[in-house]
C-alpha positions in Angstrom: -13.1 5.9 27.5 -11.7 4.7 24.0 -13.6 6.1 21.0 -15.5 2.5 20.6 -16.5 2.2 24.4 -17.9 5.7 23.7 -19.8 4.3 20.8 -21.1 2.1 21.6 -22.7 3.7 25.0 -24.1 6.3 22.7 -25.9 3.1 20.5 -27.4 1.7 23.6 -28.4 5.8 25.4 -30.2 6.2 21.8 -32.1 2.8 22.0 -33.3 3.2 25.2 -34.4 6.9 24.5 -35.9 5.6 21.1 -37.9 3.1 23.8 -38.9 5.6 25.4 -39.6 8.2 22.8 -42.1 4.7 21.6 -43.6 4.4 25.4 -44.9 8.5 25.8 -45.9 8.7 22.1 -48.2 5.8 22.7 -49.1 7.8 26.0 -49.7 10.8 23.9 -52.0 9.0 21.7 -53.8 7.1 24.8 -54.5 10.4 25.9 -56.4 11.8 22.9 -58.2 8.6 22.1 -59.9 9.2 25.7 -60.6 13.0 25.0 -58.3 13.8 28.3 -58.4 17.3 29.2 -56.0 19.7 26.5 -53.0 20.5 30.0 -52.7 17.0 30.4 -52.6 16.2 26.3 -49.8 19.2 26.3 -47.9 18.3 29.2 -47.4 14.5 26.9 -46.6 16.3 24.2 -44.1 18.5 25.5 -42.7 15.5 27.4 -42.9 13.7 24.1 -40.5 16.3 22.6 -38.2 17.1 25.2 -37.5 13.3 24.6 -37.2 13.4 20.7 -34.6 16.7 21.4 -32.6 14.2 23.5 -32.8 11.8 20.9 -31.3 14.3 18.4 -28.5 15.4 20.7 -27.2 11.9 21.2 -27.4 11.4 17.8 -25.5 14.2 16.9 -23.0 13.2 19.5 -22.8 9.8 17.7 -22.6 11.3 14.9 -19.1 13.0 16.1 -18.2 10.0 17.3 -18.3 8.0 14.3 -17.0 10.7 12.1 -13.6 11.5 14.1 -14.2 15.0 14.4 -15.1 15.3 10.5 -18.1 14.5 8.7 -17.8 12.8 5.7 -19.2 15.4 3.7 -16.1 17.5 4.7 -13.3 14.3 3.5 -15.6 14.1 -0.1 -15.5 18.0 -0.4 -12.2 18.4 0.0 -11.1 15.0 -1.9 -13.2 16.5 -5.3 -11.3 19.7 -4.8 -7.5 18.0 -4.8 -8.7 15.9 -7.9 -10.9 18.4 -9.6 -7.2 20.6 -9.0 -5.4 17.5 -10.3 -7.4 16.9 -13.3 -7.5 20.8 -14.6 -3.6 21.2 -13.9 -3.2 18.0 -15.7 -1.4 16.2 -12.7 -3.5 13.2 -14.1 -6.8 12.6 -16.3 -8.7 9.2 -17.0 -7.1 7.3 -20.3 -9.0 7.5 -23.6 -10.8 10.0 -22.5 -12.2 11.1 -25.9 -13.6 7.8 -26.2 -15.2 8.2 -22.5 -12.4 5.9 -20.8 -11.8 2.5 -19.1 -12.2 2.2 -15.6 -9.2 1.8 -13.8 -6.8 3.1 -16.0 -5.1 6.6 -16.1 -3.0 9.1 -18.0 -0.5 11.2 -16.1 0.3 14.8 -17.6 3.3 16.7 -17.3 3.3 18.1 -13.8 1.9 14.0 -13.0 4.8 12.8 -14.5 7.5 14.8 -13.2 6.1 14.1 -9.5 6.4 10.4 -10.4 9.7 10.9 -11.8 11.4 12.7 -8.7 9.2 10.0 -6.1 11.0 7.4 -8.1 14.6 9.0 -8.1 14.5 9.6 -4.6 13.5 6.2 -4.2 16.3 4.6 -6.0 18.5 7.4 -3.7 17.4 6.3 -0.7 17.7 2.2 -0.9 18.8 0.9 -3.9 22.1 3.9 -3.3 22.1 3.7 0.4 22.4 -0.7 0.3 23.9 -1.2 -2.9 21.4 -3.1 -3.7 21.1 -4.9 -7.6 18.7 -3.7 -9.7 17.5 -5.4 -12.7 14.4 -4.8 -14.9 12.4 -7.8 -16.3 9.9 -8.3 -18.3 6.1 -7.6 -17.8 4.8 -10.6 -20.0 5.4 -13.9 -17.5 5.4 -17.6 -19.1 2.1 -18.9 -17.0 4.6 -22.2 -15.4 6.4 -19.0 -13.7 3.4 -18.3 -12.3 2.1 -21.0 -11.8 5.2 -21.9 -9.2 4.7 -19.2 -7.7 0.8 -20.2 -6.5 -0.9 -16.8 -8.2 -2.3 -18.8 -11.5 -4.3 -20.9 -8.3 -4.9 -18.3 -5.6 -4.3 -14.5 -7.1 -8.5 -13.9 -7.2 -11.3 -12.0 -5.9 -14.2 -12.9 -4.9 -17.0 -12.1 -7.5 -20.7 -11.5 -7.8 -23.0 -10.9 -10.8 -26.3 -8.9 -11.2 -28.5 -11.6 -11.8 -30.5 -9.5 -14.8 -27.8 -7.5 -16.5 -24.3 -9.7 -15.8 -22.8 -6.6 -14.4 -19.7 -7.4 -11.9 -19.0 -6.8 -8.2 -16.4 -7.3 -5.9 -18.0 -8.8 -3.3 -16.1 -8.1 0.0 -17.1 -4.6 -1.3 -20.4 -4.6 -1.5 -20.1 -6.6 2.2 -18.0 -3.9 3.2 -19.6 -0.6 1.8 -23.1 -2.2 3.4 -21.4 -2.5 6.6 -19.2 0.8 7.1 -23.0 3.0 5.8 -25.1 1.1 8.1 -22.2 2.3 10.6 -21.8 5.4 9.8 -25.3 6.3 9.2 -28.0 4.1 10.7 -28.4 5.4 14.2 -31.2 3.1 14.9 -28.3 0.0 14.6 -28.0 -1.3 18.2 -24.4 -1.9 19.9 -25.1 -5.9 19.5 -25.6 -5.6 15.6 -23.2 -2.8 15.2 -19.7 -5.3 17.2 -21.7 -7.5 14.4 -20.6 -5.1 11.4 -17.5 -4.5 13.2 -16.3 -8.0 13.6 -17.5 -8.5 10.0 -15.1 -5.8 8.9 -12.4 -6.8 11.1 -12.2 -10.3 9.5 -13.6 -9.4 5.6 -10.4 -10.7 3.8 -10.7 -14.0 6.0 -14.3 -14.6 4.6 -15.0 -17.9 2.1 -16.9 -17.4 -1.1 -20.0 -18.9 1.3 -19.7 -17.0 3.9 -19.6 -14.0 2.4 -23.1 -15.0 0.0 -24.6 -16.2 3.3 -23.4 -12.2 5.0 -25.0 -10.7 1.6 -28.2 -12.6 1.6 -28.5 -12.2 5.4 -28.6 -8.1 4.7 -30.7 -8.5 1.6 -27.9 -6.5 -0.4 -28.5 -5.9 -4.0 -26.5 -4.5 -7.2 -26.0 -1.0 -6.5 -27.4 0.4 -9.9 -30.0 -1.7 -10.8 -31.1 -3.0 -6.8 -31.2 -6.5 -8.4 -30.8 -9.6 -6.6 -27.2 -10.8 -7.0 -25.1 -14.4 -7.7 -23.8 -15.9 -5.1 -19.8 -15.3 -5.1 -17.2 -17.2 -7.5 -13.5 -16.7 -7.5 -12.0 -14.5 -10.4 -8.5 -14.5 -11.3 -6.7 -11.2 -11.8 -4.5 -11.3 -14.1 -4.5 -10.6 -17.4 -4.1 -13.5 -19.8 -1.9 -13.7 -23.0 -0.2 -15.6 -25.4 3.5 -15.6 -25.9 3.9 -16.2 -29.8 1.9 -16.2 -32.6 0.7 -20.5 -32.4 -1.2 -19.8 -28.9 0.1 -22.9 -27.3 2.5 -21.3 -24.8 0.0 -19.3 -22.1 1.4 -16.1 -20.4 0.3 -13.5 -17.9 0.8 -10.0 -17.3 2.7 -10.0 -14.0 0.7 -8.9 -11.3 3.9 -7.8 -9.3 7.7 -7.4 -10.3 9.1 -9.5 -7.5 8.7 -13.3 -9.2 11.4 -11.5 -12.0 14.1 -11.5 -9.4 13.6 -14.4 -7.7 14.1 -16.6 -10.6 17.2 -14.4 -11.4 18.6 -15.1 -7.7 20.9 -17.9 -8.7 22.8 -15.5 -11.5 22.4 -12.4 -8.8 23.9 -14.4 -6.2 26.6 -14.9 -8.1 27.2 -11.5 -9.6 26.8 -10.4 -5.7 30.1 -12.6 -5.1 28.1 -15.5 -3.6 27.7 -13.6 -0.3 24.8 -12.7 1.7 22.7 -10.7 2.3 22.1 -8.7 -0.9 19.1 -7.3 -1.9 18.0 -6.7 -5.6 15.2 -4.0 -6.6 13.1 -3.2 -9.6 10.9 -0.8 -10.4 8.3 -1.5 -13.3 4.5 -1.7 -14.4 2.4 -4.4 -13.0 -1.5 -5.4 -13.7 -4.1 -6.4 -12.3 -7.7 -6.8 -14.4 -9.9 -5.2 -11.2 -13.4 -6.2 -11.2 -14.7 -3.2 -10.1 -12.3 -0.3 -10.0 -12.8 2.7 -7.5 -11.3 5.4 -5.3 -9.5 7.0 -8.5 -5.7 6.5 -8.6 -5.7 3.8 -5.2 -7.0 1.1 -7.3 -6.1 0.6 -10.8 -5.4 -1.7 -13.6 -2.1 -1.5 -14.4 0.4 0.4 -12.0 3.6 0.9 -10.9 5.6 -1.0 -8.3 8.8 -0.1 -6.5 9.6 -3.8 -4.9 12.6 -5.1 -2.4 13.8 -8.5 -2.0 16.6 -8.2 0.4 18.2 -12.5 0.9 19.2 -13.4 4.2 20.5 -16.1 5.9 17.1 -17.0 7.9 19.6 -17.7 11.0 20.7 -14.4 11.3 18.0 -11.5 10.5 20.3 -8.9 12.5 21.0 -5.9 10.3 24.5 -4.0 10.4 22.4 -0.8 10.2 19.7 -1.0 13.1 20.9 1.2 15.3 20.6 4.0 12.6 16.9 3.9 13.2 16.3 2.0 16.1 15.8 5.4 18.1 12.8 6.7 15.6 9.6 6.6 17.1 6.1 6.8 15.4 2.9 5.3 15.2 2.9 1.6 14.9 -0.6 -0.6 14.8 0.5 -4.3 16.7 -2.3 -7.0 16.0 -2.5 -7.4 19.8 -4.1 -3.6 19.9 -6.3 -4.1 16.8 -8.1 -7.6 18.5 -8.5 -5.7 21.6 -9.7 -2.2 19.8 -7.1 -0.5 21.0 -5.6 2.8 18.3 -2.4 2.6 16.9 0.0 4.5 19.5 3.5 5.6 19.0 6.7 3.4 20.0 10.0 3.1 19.2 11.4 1.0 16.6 14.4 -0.3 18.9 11.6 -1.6 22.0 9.8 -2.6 19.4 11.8 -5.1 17.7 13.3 -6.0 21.2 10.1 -7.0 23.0 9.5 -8.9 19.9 6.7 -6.9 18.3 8.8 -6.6 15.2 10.1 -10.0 14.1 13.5 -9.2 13.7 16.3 -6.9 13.3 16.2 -7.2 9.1 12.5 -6.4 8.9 12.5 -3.2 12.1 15.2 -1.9 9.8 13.1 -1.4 6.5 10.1 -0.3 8.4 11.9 2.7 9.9 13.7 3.1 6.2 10.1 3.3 4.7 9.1 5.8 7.8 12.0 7.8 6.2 11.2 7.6 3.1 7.6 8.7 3.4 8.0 11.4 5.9 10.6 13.2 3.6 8.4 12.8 0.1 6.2 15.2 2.4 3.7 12.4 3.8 2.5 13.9 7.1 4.0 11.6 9.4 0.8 12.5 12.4 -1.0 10.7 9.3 1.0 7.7 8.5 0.8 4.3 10.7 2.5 0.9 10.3 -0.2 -1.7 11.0 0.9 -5.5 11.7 -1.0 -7.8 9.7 -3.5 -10.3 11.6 -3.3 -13.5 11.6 -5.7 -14.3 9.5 -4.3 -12.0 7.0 -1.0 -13.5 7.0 0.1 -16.1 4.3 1.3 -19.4 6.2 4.8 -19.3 5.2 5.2 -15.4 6.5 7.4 -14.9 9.7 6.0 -11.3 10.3 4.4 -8.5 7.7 3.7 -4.8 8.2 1.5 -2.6 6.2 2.7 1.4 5.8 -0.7 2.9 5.8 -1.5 6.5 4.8 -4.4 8.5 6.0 -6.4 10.0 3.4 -9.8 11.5 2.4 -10.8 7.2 1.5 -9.6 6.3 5.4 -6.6 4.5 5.9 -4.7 3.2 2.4 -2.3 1.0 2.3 1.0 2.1 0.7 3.7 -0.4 1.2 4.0 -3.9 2.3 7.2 -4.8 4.4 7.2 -8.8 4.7 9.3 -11.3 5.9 8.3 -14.2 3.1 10.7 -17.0 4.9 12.3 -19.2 1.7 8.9 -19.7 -0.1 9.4 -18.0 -3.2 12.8 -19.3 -3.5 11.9 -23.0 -2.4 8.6 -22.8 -5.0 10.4 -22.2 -7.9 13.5 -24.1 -6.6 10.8 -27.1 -6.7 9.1 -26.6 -10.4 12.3 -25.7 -11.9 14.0 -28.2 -10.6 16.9 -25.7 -10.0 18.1 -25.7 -6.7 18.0 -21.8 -5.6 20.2 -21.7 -2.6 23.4 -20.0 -0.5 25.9 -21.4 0.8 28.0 -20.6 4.1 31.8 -22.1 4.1 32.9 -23.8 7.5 36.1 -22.2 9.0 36.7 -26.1 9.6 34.9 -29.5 9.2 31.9 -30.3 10.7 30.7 -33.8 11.4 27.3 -33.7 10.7 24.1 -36.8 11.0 22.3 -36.6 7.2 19.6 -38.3 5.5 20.5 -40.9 3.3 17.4 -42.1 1.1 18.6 -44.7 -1.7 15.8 -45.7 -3.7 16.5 -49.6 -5.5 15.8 -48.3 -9.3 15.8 -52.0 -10.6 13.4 -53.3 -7.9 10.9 -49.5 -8.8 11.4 -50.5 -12.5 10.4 -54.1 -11.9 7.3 -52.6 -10.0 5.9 -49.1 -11.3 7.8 -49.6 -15.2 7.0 -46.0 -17.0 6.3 -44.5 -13.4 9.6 -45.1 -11.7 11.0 -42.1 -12.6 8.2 -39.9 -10.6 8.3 -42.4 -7.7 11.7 -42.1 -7.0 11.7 -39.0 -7.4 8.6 -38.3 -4.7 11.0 -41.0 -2.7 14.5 -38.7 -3.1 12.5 -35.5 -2.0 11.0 -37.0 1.6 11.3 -34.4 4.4 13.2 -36.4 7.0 10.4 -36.9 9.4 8.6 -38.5 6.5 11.4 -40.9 5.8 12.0 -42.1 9.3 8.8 -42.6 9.5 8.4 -44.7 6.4 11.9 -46.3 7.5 10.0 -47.5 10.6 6.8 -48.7 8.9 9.4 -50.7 6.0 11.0 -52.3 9.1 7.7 -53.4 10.9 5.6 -54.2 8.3 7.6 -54.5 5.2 5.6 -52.1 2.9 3.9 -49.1 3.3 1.4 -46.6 1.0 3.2 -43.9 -0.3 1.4 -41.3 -2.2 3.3 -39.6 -5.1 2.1 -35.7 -6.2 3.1 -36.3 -9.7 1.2 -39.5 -10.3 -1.7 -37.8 -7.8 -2.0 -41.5 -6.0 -0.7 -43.3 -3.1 1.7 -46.4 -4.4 3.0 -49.5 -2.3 6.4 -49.5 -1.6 8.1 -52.3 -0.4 11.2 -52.8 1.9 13.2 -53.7 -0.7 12.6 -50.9 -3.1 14.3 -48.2 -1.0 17.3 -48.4 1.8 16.8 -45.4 4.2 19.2 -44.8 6.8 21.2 -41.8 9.3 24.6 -41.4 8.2 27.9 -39.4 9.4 29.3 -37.0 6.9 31.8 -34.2 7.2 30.8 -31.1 5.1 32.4 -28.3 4.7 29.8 -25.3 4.3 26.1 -25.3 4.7 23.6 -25.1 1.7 20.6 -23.2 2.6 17.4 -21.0 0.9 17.7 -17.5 1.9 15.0 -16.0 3.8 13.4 -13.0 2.0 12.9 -9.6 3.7 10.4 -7.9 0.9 9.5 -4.3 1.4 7.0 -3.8 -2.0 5.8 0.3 -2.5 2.8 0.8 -4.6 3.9 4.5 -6.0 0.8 5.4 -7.5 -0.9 5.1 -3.9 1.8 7.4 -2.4 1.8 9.9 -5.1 -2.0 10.3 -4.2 -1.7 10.5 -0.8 1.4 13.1 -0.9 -1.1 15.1 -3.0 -3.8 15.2 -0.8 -1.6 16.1 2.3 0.1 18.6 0.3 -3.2 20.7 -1.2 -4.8 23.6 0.8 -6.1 26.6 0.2 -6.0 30.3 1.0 -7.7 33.4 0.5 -6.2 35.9 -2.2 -5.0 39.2 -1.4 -8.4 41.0 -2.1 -9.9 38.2 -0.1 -12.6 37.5 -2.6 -11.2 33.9 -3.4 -9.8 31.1 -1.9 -6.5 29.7 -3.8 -5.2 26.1 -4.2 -1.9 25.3 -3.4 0.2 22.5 -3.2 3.3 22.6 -0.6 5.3 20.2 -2.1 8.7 19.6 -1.1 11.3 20.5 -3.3 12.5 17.0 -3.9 9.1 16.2 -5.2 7.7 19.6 -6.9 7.2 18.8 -10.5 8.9 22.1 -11.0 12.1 23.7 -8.3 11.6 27.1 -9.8 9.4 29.8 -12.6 11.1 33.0 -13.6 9.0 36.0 -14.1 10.1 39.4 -15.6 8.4 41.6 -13.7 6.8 43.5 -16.4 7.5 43.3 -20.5 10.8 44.7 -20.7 13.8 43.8 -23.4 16.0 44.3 -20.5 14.3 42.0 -18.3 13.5 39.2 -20.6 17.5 39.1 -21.1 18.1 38.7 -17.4 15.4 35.9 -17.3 17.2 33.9 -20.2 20.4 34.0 -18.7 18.9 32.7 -15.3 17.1 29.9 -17.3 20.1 29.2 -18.6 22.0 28.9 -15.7 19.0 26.4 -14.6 19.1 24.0 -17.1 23.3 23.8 -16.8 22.4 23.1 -12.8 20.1 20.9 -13.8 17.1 22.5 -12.1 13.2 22.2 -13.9 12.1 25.9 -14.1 9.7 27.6 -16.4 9.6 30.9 -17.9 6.4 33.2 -18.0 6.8 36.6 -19.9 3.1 36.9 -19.9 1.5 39.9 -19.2 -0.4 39.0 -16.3 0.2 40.4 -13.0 3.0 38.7 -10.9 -0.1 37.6 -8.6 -1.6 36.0 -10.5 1.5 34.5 -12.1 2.4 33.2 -8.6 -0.9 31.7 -8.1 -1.2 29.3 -10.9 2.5 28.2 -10.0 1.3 28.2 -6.3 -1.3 25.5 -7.6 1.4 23.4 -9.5 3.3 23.1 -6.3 6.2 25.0 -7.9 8.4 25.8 -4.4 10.0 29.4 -5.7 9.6 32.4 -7.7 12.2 34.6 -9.0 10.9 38.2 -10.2 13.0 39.8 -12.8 12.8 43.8 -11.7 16.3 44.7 -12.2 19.5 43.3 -14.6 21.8 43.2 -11.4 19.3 40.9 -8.7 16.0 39.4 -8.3 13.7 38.8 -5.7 13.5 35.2 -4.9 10.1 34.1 -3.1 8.9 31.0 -1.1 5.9 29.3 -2.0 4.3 29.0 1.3 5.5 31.6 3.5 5.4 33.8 0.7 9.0 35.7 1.8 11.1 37.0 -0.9 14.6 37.7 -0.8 16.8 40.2 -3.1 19.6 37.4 -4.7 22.8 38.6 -7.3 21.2 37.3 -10.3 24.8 34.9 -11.0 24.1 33.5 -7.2 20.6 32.5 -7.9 20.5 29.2 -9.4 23.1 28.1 -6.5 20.9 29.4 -4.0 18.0 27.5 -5.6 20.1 24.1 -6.4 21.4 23.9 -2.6 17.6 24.4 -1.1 15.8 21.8 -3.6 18.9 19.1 -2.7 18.1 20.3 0.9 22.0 21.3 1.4 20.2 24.4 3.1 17.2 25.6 4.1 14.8 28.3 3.3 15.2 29.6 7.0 19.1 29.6 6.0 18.5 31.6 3.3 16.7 34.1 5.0 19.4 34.9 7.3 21.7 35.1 4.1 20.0 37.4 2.1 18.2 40.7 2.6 14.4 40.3 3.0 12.9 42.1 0.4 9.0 43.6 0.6 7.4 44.8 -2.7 4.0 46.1 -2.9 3.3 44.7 -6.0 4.4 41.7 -5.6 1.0 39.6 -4.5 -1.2 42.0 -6.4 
């Protein structure tokens, strides 16, 4: 029985036991109104609650049900221990704090920043290295016609609502949706109709108009959350932040809400730089905002933010990739909209079946998914805890072949990381169209090819007779016919001899007559085929998966005396803020020698490492590193070698103290492993060493 089946059985046992609970308590009161004998009064009652402790078992077992095995008490107790960790360690802290901060924005420390810095190196590593791809870095001010083109001055909003008495501001597909998932999670009086209801609602929130979702709110009678006022009904509210460029005010900008619109208006100049061959892809990795109306869930939704984006061009008829096979045997869980209608769980397949049987649109877009799998799994994102969901359809802009969302399990539910979209040529055709520069490939023919075009030769005399100051617009609405237009219009010019017309620019239909235009089919040889590229965009939002990798890397263990439980995060090497401390085992002249040498040796092998010469006890040295994430330990107890110890497993090995920064370097660039090492070096077993 799949988990909702089981919930919903559960909804309609615990209705018809709350029926019945109703029918014997009105028995049991019957029965004392009439002064019934007391055995037959206790005999009801104990009926009565033999019925109420059914009632609390299925509820506890709906209870499980709805919370997967883990109560949401459990997810918020651990979340405030990774960010109460994260805040003290100063991983990250809210911005202007001494001025009591702005919601939605956020200061990262030193450890914070380092963990950014190595997510974003590997990142650059592991596609922009692997594909040779282009990167460029543009500018976060956008001129608004940029924008504009690209439809998010229009359609880039959220839908809004205000309380009615103070002006305050909601999101509200959130309120909708924090009404919904509590009633779900905690109303166990909801019955299975009204709860497929909530579910439904859920299922298609982003699809919602502005009226449906006020009718949904008023329906539910939900109100402001502080104040319990009534609420407006909802309004659109654009995103992004507004500016100026220049002192007079008269040329309106933007701050870009994503990087990607920078390299598509550069793809004419990258296409060339790329040798005028396809496919290339270009990258960029920069800050991005977006004015939130109602910022939440810590670092997952901010204002400003960075953004690791992909735009990969390809001829859109031929999406086959060079490189499939180097993934197409990688299986893991994978969310097809198919299973999500029918309330199916995401279930694991293999990228090659997958992108065979069609699931996947095509070879281009299978092979970024798996690269992204790759990606996340090494960074240290448990990969039992990372799903690719398919878009539905009524999540999917119009012009989008296929998109996948790379979603991470965390203490919030299911986040959304990266977006891996196949865009078609809309970007490229959009501002192709409003720059009036033609953004396009070309493929050159081996030999000729006879080919039926489109000919459309407007009459500009006869147009200037007829529209004067206007002809220019009209022929150009004329020149830019799609061909089934055209040979439509052709027909109509032929049987009727004119034919209304209506021109975008002018935003009116015009009469044009059979003498003011000469369409026809025409025979030309060509040698190479103009195009727009398709656009394979894989778009990582790093702050998201810098959360999430620290909430599957923090847990916690008891100290040695057992009167404590420590934090620790296991980050991978690749990602640890820093590879390695050095500790002189106690305050020694000697010792602190040894330890600047080694440090030494560390910064020449490039390797982040910090020195403690404090007098604390090596165990509790290791346990604030253990909290940083820091992956080794080497203990300075002798000028010859040092122990080196392991984070997690706590093992320590005895290492030459001029072989030690190699043997660190090769584990945190994963040349070897820590198991390697073991069978290198002598274990070593100290009994101070954890005190």
């Amino acid at each position: 029985m799949s988990a909702a089946a089981d919930e919903d059985s559960l909804r309609r046992a615990l209705a018809q036991k709350q029926s019945s609970i109703d029918v014997q308590g009105g028995a049991v009161r019957q029965l004392k109104s009439s002064g019934a004998s007391k055995p037959d009064v206790e005999a009801a009652v104990k009926a009565l609650n033999a019925l109420k402790l059914e009632k609390t078992s299925i509820e506890s077992q709906l209870q499980a049900a709805l919370a997967g095995g883990s109560s949401s008490c459990n997810r918020d107790a651990f979340r405030q221990a990774v960010v109460n960790t994260l805040e003290r360690r100063l991983f990250f802290i809210p911005s202007f704090k001494i001025y009591r901060g702005v919601a939605g924005l956020y200061d990262y420390g030193p450890p914070g920043c380092s963990v950014k810095s190595n997510v974003l190196a590997f990142w650059r590593q592991h596609f922009v290295l692997e594909e040779n791809m282009l990167e460029v870095d543009c500018p976060c001010v956008t001129p608004e016609v940029v924008l504009k083109a690209s439809g998010h001055v229009e359609k880039f909003t959220d839908l809004m609502v205000k309380d009615e008495k103070t002006g305050t501001c909601y999101r509200a597909d959130h309120l909708l949706k924090d009404y919904c998932k509590e009633k779900l999670e905690k109303d166990f009086s909801l019955s299975a109709e009204k709860a497929a209801e909530m579910k439904h609602i859920l299922a298609v929130l982003d699809d919602l108009s502005a009226e449906q979702l006020g009718a949904k709110i008023k329906e539910y009678g939900i109100t402001a959350p502080d104040t319990k006022n009534p609420l407006s009904d909802p309004y659109p509210f654009n995103l992004m932040f507004q500016t100026s460029i220049g002192p007079s005010g008269v040329s309106p900008g933007y701050m870009r809400p994503e990087t990607a619109q920078g390299i598509f208006v550069n793809f004419k100049d990258l296409y060339y730089y790329n040798g005028n061959k396809l496919p290339f892809a270009a990258a960029q990795i920069g800050q991005a905002f977006r004015n939130e109306i109602s910022p939440r869930q810590g670092l997952l939704r901010v204002r400003e933010f960075t953004l690791a984006e992909i735009e990969h061009f390809v001829d859109p008829q031929n999406k086959s990739h060079p490189k499939f096979s180097d993934v197409a045997k990688l299986e893991f869980l994978m969310f097809p909209r198919d299973e999500q209608v029918s309330g199916q769980s995401a279930k694991k397949l293999q990228l090659g079946e997958a992108v065979s049987r069609g699931t996947v649109n095509n070879e281009t877009l299978g092979y970024f998914i798996g690269r992204v799998y790759l990606f996340l799994t090494r960074l240290g994102i448990d990969k039992d805890r990372l799903r690719f969901r398919q878009h539905l359809a009524n999540e999917m802009a119009h012009y989008a072949a296929d998109c996948w969302d790379a979603e991470i399990e965390s203490s919030y539910g299911w986040i959304e990381c990266v977006g891996i979209a196949d865009r078609s040529a809309y970007d490229l055709c959009a501002h192709s169209e409003k720059s009036s520069v033609a953004l396009v490939a070309s493929e050159k023919f081996s030999e000729p090819r006879e080919v039926e075009k489109l000919a459309i030769t407007p009459i500009k005399k006869e147009l200037g007779l007829a529209f004067k100051g206007n002809q220019k617009m009209v022929t150009e609405a004329l020149e830019a016919m799609e061909e089934k237009v055209a040979m439509e219009m052709k027909a109509d010019l032929e049987s009727k001899g004119e034919v209304e017309f209506h021109v975008c620019t002018l935003g009116k239909n015009v009469t044009i007559k059979k003498n003011m235009v000469y369409i026809s089919k025409e025979i030309k040889k060509e040698h190479q085929r103009v195009f727009t590229p398709s656009v394979i965009e894989p778009s990582f939002g790093i702050g998201r998966i810098i959360y999430c990798l620290y909430e599957h890397s923090f847990y916690t263990r008891p100290s040695k005396a057992g009167d404590e439980q420590l934090n620790v995060f296991r980050f991978q090497p690749l990602v640890a803020p820093i590879k390695c401390t050095v500790f002189p085992l106690v305050q020694n002249q000697q010792y602190e020698e040894v330890a600047k040498l080694i440090s030494k040796s560390f910064t020449v092998a490039g390797i982040s490492h910090k020195i403690d010469i404090t007098g604390t006890s090596i165990g509790k040295r290791y346990a604030r590193t253990d909290e940083l994430g820091v992956p080794f330990a080497i203990t300075v107890d002798s000028t010859s070698s040092v122990t080196v110890r392991e984070r997690d497993s706590k093992d320590q090995v005895r290492v030459d103290v001029e072989k030690v920064s190699s043997v660190v370097r090769e584990v945190t660039d994963g040349v070897i492993s820590w198991a390697d090492v073991l069978k290198m070096y002598p274990l070593h077993s100290s009994g101070t060493a954890e005190e």
